[in-house]
C-alpha positions in Angstrom: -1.5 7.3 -21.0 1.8 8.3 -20.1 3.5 8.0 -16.8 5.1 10.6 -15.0 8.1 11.0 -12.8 8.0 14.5 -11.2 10.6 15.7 -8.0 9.9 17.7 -5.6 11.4 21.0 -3.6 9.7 21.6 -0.7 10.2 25.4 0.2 10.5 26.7 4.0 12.1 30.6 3.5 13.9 30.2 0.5 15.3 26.6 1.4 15.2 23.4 0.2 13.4 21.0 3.3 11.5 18.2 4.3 9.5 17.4 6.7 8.3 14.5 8.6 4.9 13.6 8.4 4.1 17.2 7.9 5.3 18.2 11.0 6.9 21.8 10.8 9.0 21.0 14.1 10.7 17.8 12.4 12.2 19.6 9.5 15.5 18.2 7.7 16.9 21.3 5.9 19.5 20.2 2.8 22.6 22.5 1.5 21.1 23.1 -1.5 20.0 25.8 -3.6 16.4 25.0 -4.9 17.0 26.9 -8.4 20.1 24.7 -8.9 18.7 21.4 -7.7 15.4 22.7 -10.1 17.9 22.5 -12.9 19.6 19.6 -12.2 16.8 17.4 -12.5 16.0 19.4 -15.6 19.2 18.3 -17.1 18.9 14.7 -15.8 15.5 14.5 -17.7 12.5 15.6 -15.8 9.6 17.1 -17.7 7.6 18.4 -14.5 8.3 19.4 -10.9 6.5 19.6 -7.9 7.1 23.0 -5.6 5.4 23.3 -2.4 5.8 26.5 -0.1 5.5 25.1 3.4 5.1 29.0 4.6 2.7 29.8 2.1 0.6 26.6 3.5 0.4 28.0 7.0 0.6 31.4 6.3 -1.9 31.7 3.4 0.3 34.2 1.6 2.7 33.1 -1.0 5.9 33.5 1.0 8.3 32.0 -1.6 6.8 33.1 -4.5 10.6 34.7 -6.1 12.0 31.3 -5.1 8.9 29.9 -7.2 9.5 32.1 -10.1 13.2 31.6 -10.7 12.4 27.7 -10.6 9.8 27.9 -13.4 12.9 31.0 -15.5 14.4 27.8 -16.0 12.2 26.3 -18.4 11.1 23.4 -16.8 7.3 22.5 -16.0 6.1 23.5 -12.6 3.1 22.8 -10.7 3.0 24.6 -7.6 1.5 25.0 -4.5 1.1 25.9 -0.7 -1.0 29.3 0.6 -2.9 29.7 -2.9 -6.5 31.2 -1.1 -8.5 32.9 -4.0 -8.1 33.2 -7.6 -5.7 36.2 -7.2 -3.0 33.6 -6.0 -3.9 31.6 -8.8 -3.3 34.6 -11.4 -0.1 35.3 -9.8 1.6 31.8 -9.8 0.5 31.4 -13.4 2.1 34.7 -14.2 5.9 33.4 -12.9 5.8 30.8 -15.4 3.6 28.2 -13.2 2.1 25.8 -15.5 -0.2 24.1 -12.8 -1.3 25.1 -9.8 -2.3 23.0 -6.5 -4.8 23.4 -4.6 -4.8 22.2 -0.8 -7.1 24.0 1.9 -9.7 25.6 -0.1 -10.0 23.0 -2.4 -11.3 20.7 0.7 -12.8 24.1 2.4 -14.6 25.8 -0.7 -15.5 23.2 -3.0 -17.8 25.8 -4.8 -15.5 27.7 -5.8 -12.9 25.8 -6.5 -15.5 24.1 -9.5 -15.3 28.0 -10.8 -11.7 28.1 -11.0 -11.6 24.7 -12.5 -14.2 25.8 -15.5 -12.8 29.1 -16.0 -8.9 28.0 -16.4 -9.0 24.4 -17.5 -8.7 21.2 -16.0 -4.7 21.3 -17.1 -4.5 24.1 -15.2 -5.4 22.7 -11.6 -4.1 19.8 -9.3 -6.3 18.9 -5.9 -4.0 17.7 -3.7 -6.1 16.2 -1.2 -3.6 14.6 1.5 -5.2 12.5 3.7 -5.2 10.0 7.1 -7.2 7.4 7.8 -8.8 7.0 11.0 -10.7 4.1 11.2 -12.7 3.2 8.2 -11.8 6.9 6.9 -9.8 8.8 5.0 -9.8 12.3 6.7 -8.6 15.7 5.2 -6.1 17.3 7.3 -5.8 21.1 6.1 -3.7 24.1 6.7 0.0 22.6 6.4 -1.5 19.2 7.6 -2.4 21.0 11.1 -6.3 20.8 11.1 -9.0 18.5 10.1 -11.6 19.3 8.2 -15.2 17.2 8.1 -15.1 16.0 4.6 -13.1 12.9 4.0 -11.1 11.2 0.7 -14.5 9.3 -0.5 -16.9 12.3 -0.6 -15.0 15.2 -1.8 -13.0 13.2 -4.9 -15.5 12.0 -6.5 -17.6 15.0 -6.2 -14.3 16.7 -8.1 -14.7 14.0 -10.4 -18.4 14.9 -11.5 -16.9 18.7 -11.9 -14.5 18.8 -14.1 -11.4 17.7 -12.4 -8.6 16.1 -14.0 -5.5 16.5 -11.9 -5.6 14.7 -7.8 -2.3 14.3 -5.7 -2.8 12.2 -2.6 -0.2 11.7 0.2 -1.0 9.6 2.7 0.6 12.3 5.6 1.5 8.8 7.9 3.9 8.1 5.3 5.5 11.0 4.0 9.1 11.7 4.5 9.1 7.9 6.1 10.5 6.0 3.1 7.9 3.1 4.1 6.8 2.9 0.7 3.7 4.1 -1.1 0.0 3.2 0.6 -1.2 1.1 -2.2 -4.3 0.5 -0.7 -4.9 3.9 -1.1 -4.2 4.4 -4.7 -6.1 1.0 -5.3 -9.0 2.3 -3.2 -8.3 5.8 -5.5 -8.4 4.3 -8.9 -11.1 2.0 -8.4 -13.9 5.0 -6.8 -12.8 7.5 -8.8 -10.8 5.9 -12.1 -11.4 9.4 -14.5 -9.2 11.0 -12.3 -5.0 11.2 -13.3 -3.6 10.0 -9.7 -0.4 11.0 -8.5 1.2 9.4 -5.8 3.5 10.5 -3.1 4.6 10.2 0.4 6.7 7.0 1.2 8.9 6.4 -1.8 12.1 4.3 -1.1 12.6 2.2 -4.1 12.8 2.0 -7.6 10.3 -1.0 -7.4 7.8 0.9 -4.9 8.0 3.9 -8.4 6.6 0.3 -10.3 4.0 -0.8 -7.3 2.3 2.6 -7.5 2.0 2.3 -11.5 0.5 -0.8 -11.2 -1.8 0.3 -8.6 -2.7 2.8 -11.1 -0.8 6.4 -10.5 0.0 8.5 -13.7 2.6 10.2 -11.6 4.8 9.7 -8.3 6.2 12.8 -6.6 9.7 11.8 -5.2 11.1 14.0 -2.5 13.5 12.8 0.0 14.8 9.7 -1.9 16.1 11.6 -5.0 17.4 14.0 -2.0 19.0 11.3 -0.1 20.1 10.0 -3.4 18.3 6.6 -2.6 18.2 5.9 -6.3 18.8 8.4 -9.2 16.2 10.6 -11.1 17.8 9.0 -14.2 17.1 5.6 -12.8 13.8 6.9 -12.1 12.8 8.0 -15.3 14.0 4.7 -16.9 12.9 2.0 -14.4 
């Protein structure tokens, strides 16, 4: 199985951003333009990217959808994500060029129907991104941009995915994301050992090249890297060869 190294643009009105444990009101905004940094790391070797509209995940529309579009013109793989509610917003990433589409809230709020979608356009065709925070012994399933709980948790919904069909889960742990702490790879242990069919990618935390080789051993297929490749931390080329 291969293993892959995808970046990420996070999208707040047409700009490139991160924020800090998901929270909107700590938001670093970089002097970038997303289409040209999408193309750079086309150029420096990546085969996928990770796009997330931060409006689209509060809003429930898909605010950044042109923004979305000219990053897939350029040829490179997308999977995107962030406000997709029913299977129109599915239809209409996939028709900008979207070769994968994430699925956040209503894959933790409408499990049902998510199962539909994942039959009726493929299992290549879908990531679950099912972010998560533990609180006690569980791992909980914030929702809407990180901003509400809902009552499933990590250990019931993924396998249940598992048993229908899924092929594709993201998990950020939220306490680590935009930290540069370093992967949870108790998490993606936990991950790979309860639900091992399942092609894990990892984000939230990434500060290393040797924290890219902890999460492979812990048994991700893919790290999402965000602000280090931002912050230049390491380079996507040193990424891709590490």
């Amino acid at each position: 199985m291969s293993f892959h190294i995808i970046p990420a643009i996070d999208l707040r009105e047409g700009r490139v951003v991160r924020l800090r444990q998901g929270d909107y009101a700590q938001q670093t905004t970089y002097a970038l333009d997303p289409r040209e940094l999408a193309l750079r790391y086309l150029h420096a070797g990546a085969h996928w990217l990770h796009v997330v509209d931060l409006d689209g995940a509060r809003s429930g529309n898909l605010d950044n959808l042109a923004v979305i579009k000219a990053i897939a013109d350029h040829g490179i793989d997308v999977q995107a994500g962030g406000g997709v509610r029913d299977e129109a917003d599915l239809r209409r990433l996939f028709d900008v060029g979207v070769r994968r589409v994430v699925l956040g809230s209503v894959a933790i709020r409408d499990r049902e129907r998510v199962a539909g979608w994942l039959e009726a356009f493929g299992s290549e065709r879908i990531v679950l991104a099912l972010d998560t925070r533990r609180v006690g012994n569980d791992w909980l399933l914030p929702s809407a941009g990180w901003t509400e709980v809902e009552a499933a948790t990590l250990d019931e919904l993924a396998p249940w995915y598992a048993e229908h069909g899924a092929r594709h889960l993201l998990c950020t742990d939220i306490e680590r994301d935009g930290m540069l702490a370093g992967f949870n790879l108790e998490l993606y242990r936990h991950l790979t050992d309860r639900v091992p069919e399942l092609d894990l990618q990892a984000s939230g935390g990434v500060r290393s090249l040797a924290d890219i080789r902890a999460a492979r051993e812990a048994g991700a297929k893919a790290v999402i890297l965000g602000r280090a490749l931002l912050e230049a931390r390491f380079s996507l080329e040193d990424a891709l060869t590490c």
